[in-house]
Structures are given as C-alpha cells and as structure tokens.
Kinemage of the C-alpha trace (Angstrom):
@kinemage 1
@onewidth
@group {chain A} dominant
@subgroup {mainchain}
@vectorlist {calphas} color= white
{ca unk a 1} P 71.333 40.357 19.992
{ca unk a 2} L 72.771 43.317 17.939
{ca unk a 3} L 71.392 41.529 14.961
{ca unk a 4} L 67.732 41.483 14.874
{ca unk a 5} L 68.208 44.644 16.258
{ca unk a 6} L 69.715 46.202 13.362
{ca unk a 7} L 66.802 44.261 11.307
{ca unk a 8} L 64.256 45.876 13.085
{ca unk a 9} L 65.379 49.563 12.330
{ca unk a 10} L 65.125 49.307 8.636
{ca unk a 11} L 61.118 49.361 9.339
{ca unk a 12} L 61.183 53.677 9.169
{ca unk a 13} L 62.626 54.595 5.818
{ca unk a 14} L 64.576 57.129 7.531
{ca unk a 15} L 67.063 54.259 9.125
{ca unk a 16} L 67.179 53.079 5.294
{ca unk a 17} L 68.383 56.045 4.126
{ca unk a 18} L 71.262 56.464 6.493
{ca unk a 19} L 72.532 52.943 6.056
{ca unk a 20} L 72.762 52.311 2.284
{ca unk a 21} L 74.161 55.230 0.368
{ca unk a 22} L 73.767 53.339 -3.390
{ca unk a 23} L 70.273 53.001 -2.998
{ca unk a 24} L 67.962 54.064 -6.279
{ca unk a 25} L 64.767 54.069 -4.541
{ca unk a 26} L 63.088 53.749 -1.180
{ca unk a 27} L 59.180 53.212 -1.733
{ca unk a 28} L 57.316 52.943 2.193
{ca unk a 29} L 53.431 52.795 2.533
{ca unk a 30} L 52.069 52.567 6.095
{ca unk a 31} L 47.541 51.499 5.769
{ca unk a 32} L 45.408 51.605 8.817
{ca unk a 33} L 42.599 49.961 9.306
{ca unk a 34} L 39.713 49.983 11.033
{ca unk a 35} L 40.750 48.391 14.197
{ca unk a 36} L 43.415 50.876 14.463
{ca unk a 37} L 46.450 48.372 13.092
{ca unk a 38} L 48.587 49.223 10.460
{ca unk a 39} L 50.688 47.260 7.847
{ca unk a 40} L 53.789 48.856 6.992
{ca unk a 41} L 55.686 47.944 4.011
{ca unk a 42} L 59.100 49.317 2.586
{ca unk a 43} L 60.387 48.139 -1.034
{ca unk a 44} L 64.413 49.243 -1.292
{ca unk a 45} L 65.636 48.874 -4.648
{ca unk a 46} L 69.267 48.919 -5.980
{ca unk a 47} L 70.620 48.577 -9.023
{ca unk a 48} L 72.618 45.710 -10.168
{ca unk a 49} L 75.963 47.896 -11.240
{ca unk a 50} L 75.556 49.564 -7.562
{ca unk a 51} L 75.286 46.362 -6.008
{ca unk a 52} L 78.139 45.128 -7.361
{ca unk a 53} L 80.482 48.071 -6.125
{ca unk a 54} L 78.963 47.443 -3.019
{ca unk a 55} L 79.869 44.498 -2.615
{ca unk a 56} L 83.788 45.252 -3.354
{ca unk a 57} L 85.673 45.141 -0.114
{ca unk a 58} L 86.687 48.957 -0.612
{ca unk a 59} L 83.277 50.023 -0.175
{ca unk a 60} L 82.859 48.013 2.841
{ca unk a 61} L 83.401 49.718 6.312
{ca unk a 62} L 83.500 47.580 9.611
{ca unk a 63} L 83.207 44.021 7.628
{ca unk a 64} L 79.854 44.729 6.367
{ca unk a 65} L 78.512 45.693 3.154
{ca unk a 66} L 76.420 48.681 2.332
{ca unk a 67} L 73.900 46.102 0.701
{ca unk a 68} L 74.473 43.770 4.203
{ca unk a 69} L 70.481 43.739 4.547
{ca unk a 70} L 69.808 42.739 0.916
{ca unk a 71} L 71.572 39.619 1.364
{ca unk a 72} L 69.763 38.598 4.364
{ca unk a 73} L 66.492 39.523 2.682
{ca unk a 74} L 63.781 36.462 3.024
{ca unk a 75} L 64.313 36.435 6.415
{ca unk a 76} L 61.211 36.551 9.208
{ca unk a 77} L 62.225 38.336 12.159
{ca unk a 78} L 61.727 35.933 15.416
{ca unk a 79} L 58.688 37.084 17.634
{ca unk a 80} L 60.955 36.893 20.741
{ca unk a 81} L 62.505 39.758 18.980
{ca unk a 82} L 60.004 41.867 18.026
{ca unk a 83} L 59.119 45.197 19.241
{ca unk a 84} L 56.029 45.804 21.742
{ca unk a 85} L 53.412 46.374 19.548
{ca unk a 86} L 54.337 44.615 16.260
{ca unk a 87} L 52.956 41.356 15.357
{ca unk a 88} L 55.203 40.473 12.664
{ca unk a 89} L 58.293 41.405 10.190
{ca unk a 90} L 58.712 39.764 6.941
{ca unk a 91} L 61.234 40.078 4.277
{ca unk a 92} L 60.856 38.952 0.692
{ca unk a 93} L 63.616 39.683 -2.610
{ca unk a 94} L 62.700 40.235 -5.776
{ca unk a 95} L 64.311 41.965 -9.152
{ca unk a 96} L 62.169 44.982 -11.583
{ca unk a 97} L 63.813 47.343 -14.179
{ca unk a 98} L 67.643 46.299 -13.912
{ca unk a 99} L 67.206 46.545 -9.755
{ca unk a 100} L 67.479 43.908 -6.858
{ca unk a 101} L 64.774 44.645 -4.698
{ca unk a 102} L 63.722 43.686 -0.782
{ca unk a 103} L 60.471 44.647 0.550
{ca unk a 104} L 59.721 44.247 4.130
{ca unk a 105} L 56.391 43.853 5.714
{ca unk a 106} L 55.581 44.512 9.089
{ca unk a 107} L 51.864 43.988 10.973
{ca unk a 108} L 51.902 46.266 13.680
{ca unk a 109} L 48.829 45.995 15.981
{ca unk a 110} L 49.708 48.884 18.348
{ca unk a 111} L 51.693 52.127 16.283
{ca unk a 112} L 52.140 54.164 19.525
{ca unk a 113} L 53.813 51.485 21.531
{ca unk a 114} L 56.166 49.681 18.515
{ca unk a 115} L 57.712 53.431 18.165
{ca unk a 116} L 58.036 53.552 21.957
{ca unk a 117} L 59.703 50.302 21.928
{ca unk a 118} L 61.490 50.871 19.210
{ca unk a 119} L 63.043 54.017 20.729
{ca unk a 120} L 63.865 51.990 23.888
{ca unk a 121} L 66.160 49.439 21.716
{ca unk a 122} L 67.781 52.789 20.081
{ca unk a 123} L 67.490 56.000 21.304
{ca unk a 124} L 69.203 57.478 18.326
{ca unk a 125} L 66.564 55.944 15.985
{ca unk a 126} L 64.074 57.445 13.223
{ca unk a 127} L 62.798 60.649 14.124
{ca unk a 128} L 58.860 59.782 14.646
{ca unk a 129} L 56.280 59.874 16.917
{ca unk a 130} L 52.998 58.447 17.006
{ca unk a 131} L 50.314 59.916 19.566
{ca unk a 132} L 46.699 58.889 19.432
{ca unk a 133} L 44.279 61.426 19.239
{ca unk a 134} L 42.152 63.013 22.024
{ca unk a 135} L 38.070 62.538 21.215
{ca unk a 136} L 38.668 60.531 17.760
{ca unk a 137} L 39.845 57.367 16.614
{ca unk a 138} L 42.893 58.260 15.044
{ca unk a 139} L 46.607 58.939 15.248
{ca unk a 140} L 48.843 62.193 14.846
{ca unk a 141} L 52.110 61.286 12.879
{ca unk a 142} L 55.471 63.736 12.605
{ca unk a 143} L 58.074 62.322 11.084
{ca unk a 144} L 61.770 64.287 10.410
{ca unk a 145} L 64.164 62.859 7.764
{ca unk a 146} L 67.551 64.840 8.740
{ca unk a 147} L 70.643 64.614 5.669
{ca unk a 148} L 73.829 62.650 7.828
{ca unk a 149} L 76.359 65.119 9.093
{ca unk a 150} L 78.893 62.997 7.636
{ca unk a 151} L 76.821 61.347 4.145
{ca unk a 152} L 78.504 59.217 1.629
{ca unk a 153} L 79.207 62.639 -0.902
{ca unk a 154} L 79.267 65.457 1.980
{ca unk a 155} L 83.178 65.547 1.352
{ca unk a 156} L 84.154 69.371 0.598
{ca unk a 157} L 88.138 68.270 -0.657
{ca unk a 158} L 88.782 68.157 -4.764
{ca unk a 159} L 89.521 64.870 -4.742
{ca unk a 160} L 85.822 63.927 -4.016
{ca unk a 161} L 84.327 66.134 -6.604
{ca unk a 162} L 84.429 63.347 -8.878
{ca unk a 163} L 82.102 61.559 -6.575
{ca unk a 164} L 79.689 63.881 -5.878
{ca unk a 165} L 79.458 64.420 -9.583
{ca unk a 166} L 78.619 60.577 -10.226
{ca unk a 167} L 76.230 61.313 -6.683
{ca unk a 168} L 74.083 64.059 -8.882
{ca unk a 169} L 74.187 61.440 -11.900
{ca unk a 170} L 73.301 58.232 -10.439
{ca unk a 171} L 70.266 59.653 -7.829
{ca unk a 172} L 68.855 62.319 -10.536
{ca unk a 173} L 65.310 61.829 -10.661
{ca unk a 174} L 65.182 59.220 -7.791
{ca unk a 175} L 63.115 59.505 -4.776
{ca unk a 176} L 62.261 58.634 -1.288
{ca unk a 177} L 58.485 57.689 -1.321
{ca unk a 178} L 56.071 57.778 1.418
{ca unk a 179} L 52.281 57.134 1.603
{ca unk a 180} L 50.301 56.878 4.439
{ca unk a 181} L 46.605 55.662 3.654
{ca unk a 182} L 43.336 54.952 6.383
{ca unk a 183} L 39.705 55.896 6.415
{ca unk a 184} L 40.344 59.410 6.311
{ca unk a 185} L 43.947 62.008 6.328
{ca unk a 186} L 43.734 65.389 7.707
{ca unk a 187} L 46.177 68.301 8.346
{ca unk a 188} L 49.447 66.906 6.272
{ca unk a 189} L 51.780 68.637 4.527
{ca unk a 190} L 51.736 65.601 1.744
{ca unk a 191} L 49.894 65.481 -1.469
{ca unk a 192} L 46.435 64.296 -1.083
{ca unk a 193} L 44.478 61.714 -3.280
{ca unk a 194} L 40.728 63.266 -4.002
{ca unk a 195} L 38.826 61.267 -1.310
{ca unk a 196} L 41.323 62.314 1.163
{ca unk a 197} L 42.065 58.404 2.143
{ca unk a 198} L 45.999 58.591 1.111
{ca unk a 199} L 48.557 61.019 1.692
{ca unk a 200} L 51.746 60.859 -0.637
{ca unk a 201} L 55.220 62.452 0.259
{ca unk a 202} L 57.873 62.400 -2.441
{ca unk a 203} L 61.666 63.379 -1.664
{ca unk a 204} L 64.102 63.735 -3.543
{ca unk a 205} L 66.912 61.345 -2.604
{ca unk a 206} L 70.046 63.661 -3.572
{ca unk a 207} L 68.006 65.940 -0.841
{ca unk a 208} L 68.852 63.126 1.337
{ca unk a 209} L 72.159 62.004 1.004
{ca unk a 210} L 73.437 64.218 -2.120
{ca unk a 211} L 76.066 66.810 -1.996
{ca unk a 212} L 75.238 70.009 -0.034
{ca unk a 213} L 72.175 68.263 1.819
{ca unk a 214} L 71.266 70.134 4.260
{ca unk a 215} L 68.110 70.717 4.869
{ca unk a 216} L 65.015 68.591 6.986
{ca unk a 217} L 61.751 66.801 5.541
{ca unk a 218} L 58.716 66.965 7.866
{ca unk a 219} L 55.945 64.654 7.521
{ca unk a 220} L 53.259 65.085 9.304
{ca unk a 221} L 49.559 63.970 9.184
{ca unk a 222} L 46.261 62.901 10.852
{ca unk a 223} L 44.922 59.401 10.374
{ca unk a 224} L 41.577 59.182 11.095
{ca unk a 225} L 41.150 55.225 11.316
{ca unk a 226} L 37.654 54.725 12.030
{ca unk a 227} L 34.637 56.395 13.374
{ca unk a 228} L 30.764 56.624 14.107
{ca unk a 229} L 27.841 55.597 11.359
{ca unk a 230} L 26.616 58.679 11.890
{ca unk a 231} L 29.455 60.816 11.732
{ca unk a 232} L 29.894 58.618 7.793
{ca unk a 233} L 26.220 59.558 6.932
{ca unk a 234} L 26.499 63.459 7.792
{ca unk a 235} L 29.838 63.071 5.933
{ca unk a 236} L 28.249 61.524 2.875
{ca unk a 237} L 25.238 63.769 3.231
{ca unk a 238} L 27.001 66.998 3.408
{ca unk a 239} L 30.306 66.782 2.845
C-alpha cells in the first residue's frame, strides 16, 4: 500500500517541494465553498531539459526518479484509498512554455478530518492544520514550509559549488504559489485581492530548496466560508 500512499502526499505543496528538487514551478489553489468543501488543485511544472536529467539513472536514488510522479500522472486515486474526508484525487498531464506539467485535483468534503487522516498515514507529513472556527462558519489555516536539512544544493564542499551555482540559475525568478480563495479571508499574512475573497502567497523557490535555505514560510489565514443574510446585508450596507 506504500503507493497510493506516496500519491496522496503530493496534495500539500509542501510534500512537492521536498520530493522533486528540478521543479520550475509549484502553483496550489485551495476554494471553499459555501457548504464548507474545498477543491484543492496543485499544477507542478518542469522543464523538458530538467526532466530529462532526471530521468538519467545518476540522478535517481532508491530506483525512482525525481520526476517518478510525473510519469504516473493521469492517474485517479482509488476511493478505498483515500483519506477520511476527501471525496476524490485526480491527476491530469499537460505541456505550457517548454514545461511538462501535472495538475492534481482533489474534492475534499471535510478539510479538518482529510489533514487528520492524512497525518495518521504519515506523521512526518506537511506541516498544516486545519481547525474550524468557534461561533462562525469558517476555518483557521497555518501552514509551515521548512527548507530540507539535507536539500538537493545544501552541500558546503567545493566540489558542489558548481551546482549550487546552476541551483541560483535555473530557480531565479521561480516560485512556490499559493492561493487560498472562499466567501471571505481574514487575518493572513498573504497578499489580499480588493474584495478580500483570495489570499495569494508567493515564495521564492531557491528560499525553498536553494543554497543557504534556511529559513521557514508561515501561512496562515481565516476562511470565512459562509454566513447569515443578514450579516451580508450589514456587510454590504456598511462595510
């Protein structure tokens, strides 16, 4: 059962950016609706050179490729393997700018009991929590992306310079991307949209998994799925 196991943790973008190292871009959105379910959705995107070195067995450790999950992208995870919580997960390839791309989609009906599930099957999973909140309809979210002790370029000796000067060249200007949308977002530390229905976080992916990464991203942020006519109208009315 290791397998769909595996498939399951590359639903949190942190578990994506542990596992492939030649990844250009990691775009995640996460929308609630109004019952309270959310549709996740995370779009990894490699370049065609990358994916070639990849798949070279000297870049392989433990018989798999870096890239393993891109090949097996177009696959629909079995229900009897899902997560409590989680209706679905659905993969689907597809190529943009020069880069391979697999975007998975997951229907999750109940947030706070997938992550608990979720943390069951692997303790040493994402960093996240998902708590509802007391009085509204809504959830708190805190999320931690920690840099790997031991990342792909966090080699110190001379020989590796060389590599962590490609690192610097090939993830320039690329980023982890987060947004988290629903009726209403309150208290995050992302950037906001002007009706305060989306929350965006943008990281830099050599803050990730470049040389001298180091330090934490926190995400955190209040969803506020659905709530009262009245509580719209005094909204609308006054603000």
């Amino acid at each position: 059962m290791e397998r769909p196991r595996r498939k399951l943790t590359i639903l949190w973008p942190v578990a994506i950016c542990s596992l492939l190292a030649g990844c250009f871009e990691i775009n995640s959105s996460a929308d609630f609706n109004e019952k309270g379910e959310v549709v996740t959705k995370i779009e990894l995107a490699v370049s065609a050179e990358l994916l070639a070195i990849a798949a070279n067995a000297n870049a392989q450790k433990g018989g798999d490729s870096p890239v393993d999950y891109l090949d097996k992208c177009g696959q629909t995870t079995p229900s009897s393997d899902l997560p409590k919580g989680v209706k679905s997960v659905k993969s689907s390839p597809g190529q943009r700018s020069g880069m391979f791309t697999c975007t998975i989609e997951a229907v999750v009906t109940d947030p706070v009991a997938a992550i608990a599930s979720l943390k069951e099957k692997s303790p040493s999973g994402p960093n996240l929590t998902v708590e509802r909140i007391s009085g509204v309809d809504g959830y708190r979210i805190a999320g931690t992306l920690i840099p790997p002790k031991d990342g792909p370029f966090s080699s110190n000796k001379p020989e590796d310079q060389f590599a962590s000067s490609m690192a610097i060249a090939m993830f320039a200007n690329r980023f982890i991307s987060i947004e988290i949308s629903g009726l209403r977002i309150e208290n995050h530390n992302g950037e906001a949209s002007p009706d305060q229905t989306k929350a965006v976080w943008k990281i830099p992916l050599l803050g990730i998994i470049g040389p001298g990464a180091s330090r934490p991203f926190e995400i955190k942020a209040d969803v506020i799925y659905a709530e009262p006519w009245y509580t719209k109208l005094k909204r609308k009315l006054f603000g």
